[in-house]
Biopython code that builds the backbone (N, CA, C, O; Angstrom):
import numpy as np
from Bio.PDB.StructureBuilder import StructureBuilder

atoms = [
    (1, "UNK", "N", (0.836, -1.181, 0.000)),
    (1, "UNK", "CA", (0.000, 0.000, 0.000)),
    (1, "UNK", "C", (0.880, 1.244, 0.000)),
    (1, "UNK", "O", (1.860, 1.155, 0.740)),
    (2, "UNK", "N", (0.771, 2.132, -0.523)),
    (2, "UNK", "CA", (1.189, 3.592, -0.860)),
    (2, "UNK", "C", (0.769, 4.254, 0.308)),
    (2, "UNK", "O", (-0.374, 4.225, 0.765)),
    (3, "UNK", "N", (1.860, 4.926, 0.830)),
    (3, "UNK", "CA", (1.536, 6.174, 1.994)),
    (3, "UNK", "C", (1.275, 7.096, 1.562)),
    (3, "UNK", "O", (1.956, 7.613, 0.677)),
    (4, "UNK", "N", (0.205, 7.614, 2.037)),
    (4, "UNK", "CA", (0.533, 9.115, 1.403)),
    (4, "UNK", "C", (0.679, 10.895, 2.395)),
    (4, "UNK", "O", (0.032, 11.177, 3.403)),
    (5, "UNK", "N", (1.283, 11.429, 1.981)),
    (5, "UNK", "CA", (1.714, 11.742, 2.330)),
    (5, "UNK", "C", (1.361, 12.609, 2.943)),
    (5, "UNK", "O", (0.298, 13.006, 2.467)),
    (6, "UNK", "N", (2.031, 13.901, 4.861)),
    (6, "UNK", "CA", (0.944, 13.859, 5.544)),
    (6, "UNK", "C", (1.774, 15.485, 5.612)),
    (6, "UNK", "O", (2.999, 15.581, 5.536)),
    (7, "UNK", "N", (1.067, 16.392, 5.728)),
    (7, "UNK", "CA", (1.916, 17.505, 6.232)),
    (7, "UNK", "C", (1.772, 18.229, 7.904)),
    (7, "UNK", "O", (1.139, 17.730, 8.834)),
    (8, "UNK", "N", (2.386, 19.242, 7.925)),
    (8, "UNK", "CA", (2.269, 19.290, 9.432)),
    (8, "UNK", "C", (1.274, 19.246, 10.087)),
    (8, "UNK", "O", (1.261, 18.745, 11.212)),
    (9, "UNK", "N", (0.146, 19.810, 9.464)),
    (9, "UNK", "CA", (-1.260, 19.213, 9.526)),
    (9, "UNK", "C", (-1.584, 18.200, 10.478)),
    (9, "UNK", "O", (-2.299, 18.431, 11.452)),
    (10, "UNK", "N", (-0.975, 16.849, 10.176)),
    (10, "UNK", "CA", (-1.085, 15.813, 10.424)),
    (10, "UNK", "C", (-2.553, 14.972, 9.753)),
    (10, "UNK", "O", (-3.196, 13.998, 10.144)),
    (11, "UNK", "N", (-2.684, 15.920, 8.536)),
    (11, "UNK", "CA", (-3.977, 15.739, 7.561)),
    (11, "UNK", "C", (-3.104, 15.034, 6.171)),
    (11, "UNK", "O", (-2.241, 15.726, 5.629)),
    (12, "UNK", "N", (-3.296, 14.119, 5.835)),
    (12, "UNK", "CA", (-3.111, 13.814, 4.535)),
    (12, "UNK", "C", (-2.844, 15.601, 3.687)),
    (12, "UNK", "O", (-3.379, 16.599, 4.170)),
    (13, "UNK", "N", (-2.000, 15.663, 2.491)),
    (13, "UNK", "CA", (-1.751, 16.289, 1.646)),
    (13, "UNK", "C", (-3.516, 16.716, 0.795)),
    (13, "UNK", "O", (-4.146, 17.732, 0.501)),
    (14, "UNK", "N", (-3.734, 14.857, 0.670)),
    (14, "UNK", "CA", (-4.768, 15.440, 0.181)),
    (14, "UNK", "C", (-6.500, 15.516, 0.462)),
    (14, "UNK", "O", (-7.466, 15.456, -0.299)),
    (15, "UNK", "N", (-6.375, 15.656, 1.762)),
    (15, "UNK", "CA", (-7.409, 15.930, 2.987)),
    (15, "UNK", "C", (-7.164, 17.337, 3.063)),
    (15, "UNK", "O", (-8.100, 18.131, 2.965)),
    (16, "UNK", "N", (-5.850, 17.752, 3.247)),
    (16, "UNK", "CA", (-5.926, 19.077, 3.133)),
    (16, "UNK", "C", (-6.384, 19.745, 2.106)),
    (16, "UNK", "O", (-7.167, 20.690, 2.204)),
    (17, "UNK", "N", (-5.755, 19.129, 0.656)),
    (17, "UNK", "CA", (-6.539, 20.161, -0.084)),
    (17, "UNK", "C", (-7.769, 19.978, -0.300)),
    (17, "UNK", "O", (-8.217, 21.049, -0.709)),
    (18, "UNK", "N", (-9.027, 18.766, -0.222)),
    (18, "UNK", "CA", (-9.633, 18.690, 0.075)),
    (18, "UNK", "C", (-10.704, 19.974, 0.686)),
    (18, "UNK", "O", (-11.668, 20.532, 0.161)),
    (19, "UNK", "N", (-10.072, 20.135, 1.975)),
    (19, "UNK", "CA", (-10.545, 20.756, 2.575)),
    (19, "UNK", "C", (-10.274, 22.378, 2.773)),
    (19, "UNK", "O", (-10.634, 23.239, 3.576)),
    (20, "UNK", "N", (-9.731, 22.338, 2.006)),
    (20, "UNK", "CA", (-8.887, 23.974, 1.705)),
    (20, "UNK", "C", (-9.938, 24.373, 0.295)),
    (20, "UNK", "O", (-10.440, 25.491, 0.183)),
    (21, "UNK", "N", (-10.147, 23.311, -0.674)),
    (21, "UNK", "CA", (-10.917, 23.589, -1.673)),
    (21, "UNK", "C", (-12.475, 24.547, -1.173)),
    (21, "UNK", "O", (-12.849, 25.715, -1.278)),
    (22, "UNK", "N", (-13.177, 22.940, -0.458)),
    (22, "UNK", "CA", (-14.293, 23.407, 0.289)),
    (22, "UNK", "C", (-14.465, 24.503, 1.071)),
    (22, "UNK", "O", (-15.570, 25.040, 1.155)),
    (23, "UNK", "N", (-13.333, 24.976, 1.762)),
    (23, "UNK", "CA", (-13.201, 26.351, 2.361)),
    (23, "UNK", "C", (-13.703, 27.289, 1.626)),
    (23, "UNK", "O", (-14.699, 27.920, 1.979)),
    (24, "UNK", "N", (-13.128, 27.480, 0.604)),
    (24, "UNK", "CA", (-13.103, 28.717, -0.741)),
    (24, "UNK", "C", (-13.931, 28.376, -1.208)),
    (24, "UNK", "O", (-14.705, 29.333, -1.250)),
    (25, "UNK", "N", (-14.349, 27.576, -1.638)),
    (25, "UNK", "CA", (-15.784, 27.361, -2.599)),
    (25, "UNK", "C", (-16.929, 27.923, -1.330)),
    (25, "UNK", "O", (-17.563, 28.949, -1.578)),
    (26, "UNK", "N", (-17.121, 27.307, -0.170)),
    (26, "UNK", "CA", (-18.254, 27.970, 0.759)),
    (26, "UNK", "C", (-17.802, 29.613, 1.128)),
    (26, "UNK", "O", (-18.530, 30.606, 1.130)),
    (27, "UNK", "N", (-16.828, 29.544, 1.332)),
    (27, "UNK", "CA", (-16.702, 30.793, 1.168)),
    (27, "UNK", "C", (-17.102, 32.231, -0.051)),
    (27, "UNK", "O", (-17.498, 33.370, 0.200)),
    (28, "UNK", "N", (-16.848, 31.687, -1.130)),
    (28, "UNK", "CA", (-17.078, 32.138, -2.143)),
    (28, "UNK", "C", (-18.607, 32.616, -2.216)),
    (28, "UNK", "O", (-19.151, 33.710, -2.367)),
    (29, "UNK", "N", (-19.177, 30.927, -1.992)),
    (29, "UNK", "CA", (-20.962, 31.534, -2.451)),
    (29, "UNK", "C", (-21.537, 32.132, -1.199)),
    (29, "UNK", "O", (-22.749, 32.345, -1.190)),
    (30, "UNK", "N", (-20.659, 32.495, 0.093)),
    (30, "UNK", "CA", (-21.129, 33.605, 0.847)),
    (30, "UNK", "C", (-21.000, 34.896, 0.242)),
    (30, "UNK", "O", (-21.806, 35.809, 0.418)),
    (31, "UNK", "N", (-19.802, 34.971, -0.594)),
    (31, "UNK", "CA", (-19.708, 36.368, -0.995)),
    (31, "UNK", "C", (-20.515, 36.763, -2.536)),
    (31, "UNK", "O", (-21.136, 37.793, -2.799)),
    (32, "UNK", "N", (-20.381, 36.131, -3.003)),
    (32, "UNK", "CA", (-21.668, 35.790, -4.157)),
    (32, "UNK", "C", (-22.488, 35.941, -3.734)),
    (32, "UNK", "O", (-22.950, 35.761, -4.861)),
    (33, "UNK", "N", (-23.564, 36.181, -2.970)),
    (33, "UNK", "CA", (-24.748, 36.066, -2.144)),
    (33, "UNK", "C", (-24.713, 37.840, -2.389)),
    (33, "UNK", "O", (-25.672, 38.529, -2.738)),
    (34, "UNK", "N", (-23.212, 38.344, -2.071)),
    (34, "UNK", "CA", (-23.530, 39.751, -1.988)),
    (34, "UNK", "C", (-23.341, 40.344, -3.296)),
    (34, "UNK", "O", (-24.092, 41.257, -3.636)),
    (35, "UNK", "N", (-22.419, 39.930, -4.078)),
    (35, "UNK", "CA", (-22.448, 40.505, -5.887)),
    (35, "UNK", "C", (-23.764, 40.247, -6.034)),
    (35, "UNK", "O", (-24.354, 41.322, -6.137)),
    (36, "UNK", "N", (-24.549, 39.270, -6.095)),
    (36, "UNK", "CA", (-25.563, 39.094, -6.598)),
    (36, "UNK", "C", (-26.804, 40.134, -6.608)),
    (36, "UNK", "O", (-27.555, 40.441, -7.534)),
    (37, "UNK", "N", (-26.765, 40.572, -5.262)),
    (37, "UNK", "CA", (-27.685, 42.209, -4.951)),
    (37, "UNK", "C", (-26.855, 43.189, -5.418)),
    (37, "UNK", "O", (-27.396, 43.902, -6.263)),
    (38, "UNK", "N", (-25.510, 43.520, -5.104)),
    (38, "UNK", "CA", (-25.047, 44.229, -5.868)),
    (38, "UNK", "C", (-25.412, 44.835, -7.447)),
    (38, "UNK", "O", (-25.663, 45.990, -7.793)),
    (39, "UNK", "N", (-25.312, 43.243, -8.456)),
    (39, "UNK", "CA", (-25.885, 43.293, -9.666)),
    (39, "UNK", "C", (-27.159, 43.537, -10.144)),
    (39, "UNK", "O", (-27.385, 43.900, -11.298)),
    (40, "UNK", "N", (-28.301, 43.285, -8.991)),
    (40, "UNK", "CA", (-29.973, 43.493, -8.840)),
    (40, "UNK", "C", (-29.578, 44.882, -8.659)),
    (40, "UNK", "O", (-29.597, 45.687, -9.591)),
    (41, "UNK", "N", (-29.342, 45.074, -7.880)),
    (41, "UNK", "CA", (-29.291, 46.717, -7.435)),
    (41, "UNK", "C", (-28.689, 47.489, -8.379)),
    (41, "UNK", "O", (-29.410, 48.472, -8.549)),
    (42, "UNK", "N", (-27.823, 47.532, -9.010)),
    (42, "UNK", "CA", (-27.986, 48.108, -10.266)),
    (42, "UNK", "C", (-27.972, 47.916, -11.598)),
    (42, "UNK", "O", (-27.287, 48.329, -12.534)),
    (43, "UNK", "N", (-29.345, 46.835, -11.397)),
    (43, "UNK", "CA", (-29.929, 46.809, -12.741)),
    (43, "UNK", "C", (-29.326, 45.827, -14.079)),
    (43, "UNK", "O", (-29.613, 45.551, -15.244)),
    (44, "UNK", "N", (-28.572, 45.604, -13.311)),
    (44, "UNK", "CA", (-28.122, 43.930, -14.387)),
    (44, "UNK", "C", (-27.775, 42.516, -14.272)),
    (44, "UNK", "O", (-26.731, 41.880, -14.130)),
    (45, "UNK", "N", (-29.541, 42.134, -14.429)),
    (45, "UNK", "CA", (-29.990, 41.231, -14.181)),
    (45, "UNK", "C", (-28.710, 39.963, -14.798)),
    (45, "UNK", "O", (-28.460, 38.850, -14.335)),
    (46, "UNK", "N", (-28.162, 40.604, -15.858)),
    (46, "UNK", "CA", (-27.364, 39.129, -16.928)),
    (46, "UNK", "C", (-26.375, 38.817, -15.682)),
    (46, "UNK", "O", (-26.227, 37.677, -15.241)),
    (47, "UNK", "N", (-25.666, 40.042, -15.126)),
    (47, "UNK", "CA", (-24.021, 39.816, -13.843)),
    (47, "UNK", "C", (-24.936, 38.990, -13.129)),
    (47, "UNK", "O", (-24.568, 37.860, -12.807)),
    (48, "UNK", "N", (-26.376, 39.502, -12.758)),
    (48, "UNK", "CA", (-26.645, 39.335, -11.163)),
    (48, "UNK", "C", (-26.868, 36.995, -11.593)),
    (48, "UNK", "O", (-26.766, 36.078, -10.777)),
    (49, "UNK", "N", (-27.108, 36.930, -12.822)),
    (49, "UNK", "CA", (-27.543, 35.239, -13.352)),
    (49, "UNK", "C", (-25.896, 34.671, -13.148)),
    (49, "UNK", "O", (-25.598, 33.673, -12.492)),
    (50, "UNK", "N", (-24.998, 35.498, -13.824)),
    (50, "UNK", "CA", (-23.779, 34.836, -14.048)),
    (50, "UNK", "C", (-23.047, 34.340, -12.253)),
    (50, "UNK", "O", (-22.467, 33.334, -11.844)),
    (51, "UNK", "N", (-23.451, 35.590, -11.634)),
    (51, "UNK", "CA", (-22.925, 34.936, -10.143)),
    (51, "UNK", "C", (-23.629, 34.024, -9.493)),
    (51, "UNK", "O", (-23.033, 33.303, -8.693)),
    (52, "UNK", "N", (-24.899, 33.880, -9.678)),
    (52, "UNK", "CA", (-25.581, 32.688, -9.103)),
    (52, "UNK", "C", (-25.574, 31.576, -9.698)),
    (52, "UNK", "O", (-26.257, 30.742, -9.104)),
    (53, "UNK", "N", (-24.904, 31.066, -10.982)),
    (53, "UNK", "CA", (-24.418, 30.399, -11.730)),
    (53, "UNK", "C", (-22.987, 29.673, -11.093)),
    (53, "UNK", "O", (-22.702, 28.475, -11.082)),
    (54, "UNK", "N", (-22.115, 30.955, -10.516)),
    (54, "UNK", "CA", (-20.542, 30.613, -10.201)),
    (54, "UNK", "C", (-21.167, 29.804, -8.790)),
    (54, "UNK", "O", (-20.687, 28.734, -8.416)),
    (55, "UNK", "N", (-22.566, 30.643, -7.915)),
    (55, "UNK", "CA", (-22.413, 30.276, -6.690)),
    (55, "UNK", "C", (-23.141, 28.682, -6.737)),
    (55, "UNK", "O", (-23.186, 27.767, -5.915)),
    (56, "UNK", "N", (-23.434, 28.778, -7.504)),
    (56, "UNK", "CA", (-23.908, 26.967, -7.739)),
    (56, "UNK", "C", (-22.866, 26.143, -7.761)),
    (56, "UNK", "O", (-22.554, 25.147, -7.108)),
    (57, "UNK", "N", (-22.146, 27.039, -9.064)),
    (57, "UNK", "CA", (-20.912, 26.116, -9.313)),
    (57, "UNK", "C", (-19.913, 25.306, -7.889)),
    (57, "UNK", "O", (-19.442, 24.184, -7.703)),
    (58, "UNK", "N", (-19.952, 26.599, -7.114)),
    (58, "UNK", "CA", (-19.369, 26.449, -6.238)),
    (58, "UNK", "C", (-19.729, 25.757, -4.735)),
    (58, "UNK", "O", (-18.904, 25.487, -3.861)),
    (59, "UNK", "N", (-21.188, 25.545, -4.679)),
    (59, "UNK", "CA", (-21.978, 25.350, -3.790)),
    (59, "UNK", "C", (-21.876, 23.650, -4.250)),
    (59, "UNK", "O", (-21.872, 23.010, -3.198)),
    (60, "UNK", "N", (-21.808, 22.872, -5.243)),
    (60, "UNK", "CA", (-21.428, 21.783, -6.106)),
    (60, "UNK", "C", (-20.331, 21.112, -5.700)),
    (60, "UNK", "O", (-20.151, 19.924, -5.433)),
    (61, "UNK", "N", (-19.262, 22.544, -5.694)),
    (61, "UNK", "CA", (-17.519, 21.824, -5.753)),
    (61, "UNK", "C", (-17.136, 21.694, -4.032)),
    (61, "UNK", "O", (-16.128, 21.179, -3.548)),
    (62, "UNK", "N", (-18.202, 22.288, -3.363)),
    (62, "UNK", "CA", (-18.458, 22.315, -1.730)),
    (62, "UNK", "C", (-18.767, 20.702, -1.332)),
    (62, "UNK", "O", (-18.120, 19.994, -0.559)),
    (63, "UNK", "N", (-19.880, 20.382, -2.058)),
    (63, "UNK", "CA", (-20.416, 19.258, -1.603)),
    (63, "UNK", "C", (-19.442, 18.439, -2.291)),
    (63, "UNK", "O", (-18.981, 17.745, -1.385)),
    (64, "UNK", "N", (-18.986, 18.187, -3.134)),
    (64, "UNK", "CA", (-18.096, 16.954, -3.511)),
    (64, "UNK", "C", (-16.811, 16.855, -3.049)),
    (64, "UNK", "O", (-16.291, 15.742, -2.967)),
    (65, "UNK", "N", (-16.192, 17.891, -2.720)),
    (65, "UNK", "CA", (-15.484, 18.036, -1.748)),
    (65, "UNK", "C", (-15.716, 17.012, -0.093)),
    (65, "UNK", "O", (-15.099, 16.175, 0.566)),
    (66, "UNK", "N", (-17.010, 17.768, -0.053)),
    (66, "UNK", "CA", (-17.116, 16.684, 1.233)),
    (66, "UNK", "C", (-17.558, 15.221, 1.358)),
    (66, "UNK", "O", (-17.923, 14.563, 2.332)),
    (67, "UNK", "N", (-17.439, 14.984, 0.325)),
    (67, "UNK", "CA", (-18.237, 13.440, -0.502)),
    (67, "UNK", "C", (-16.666, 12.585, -0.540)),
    (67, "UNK", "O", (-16.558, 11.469, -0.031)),
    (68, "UNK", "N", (-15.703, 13.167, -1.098)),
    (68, "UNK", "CA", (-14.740, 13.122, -1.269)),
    (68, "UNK", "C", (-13.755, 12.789, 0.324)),
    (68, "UNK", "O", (-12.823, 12.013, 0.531)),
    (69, "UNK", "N", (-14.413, 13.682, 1.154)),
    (69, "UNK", "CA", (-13.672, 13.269, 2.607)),
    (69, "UNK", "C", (-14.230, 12.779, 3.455)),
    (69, "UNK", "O", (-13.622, 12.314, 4.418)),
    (70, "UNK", "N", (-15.451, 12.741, 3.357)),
    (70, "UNK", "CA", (-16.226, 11.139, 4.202)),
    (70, "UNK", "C", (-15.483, 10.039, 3.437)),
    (70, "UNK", "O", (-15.141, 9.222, 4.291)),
    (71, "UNK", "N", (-15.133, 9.694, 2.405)),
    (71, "UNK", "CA", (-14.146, 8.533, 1.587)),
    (71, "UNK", "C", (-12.992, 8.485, 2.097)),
    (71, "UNK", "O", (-12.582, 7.324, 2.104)),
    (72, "UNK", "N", (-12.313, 9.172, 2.505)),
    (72, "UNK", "CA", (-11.302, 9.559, 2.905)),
    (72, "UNK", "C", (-10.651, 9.414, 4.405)),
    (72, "UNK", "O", (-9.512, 9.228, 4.835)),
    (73, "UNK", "N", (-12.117, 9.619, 5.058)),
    (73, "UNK", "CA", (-12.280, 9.434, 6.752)),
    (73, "UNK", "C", (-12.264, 7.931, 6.671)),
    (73, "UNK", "O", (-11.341, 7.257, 7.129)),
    (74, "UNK", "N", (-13.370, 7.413, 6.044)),
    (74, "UNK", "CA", (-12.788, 5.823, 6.371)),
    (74, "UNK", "C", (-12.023, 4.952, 5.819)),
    (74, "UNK", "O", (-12.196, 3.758, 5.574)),
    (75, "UNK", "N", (-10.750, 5.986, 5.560)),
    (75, "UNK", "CA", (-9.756, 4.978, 5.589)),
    (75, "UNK", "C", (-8.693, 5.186, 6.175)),
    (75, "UNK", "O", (-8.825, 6.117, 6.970)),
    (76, "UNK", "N", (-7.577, 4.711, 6.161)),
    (76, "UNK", "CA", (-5.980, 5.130, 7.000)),
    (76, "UNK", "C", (-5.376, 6.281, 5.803)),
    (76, "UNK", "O", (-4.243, 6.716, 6.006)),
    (77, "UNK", "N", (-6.102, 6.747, 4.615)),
    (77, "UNK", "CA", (-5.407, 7.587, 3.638)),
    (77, "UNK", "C", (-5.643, 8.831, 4.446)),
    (77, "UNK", "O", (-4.728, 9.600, 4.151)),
    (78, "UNK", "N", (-6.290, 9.286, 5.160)),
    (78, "UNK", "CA", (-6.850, 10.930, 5.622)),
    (78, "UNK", "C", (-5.339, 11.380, 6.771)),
    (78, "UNK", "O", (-4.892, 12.524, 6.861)),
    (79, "UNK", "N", (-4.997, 10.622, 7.244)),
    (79, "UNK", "CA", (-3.781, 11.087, 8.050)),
    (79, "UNK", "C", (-4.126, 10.358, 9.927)),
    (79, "UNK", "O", (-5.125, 9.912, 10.491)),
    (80, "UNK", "N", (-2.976, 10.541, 10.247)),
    (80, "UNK", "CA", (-3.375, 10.513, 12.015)),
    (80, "UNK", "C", (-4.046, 11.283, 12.518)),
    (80, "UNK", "O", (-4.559, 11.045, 13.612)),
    (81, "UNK", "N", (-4.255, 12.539, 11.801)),
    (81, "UNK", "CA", (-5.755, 13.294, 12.585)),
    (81, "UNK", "C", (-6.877, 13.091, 12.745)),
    (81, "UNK", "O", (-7.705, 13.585, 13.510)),
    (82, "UNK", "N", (-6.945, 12.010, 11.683)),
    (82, "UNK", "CA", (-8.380, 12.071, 11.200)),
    (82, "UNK", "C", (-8.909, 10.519, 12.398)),
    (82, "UNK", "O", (-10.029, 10.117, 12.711)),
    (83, "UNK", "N", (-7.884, 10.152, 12.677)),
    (83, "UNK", "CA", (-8.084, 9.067, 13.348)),
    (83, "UNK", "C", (-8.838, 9.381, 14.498)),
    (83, "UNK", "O", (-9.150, 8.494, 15.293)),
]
sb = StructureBuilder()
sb.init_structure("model")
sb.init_model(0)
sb.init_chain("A")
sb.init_seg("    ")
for serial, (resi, resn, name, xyz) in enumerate(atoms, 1):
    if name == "N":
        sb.init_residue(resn, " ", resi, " ")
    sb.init_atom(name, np.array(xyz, "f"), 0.0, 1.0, " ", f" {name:<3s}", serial, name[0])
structure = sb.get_structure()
C-alpha cells in the first residue's frame, strides 16, 4: 500500500486540499450572495444570473469536496488526525 503523504497538519496532503478547496468554494458563495444584490441593485440582471451560476458552481464543488472526505475518513489515507 502507498503512503501518502501527511503535512504538518497531520492531515493527509490530500485531505488538506480537500478541505482547503471546500473552504473557498463555501466561502465564495457567501460572498456571491452579496455581488448578486449588488448586480440586482444596479440593474443587471445578466451579472446578477452569471454569479448565481458561479455560486452553484461552487456550492457543487463544496459538496463533492465533502463526498470526497467522508471517503477519505474511512480509511488510513486521511492522516493521524483524522483518526
Amino acid at each position: 500500500m502507498i503512503e501518502m503523504a501527511t503535512g504538518e497538519t497531520g492531515f493527509s496532503d490530500v485531505a488538506y486540499d480537500l478541505i482547503s478547496v471546500q473552504y473557498h468554494a463555501l466561502k465564495g458563495g457567501h460572498d456571491y450572495g452579496q455581488y448578486v444584490r449588488d448586480a440586482e441593485n444596479a440593474g443587471k440582471k445578466e451579472i446578477a444570473d452569471f454569479f448565481r451560476k458561479v455560486m452553484d458552481e461552487d456550492s457543487k464543488r463544496a459538496a463533492q469536496c465533502h463526498d470526497y472526505l467522508v471517503q477519505l475518513a474511512a480509511t488510513k489515507d486521511a492522516g493521524p488526525a483524522a483518526a
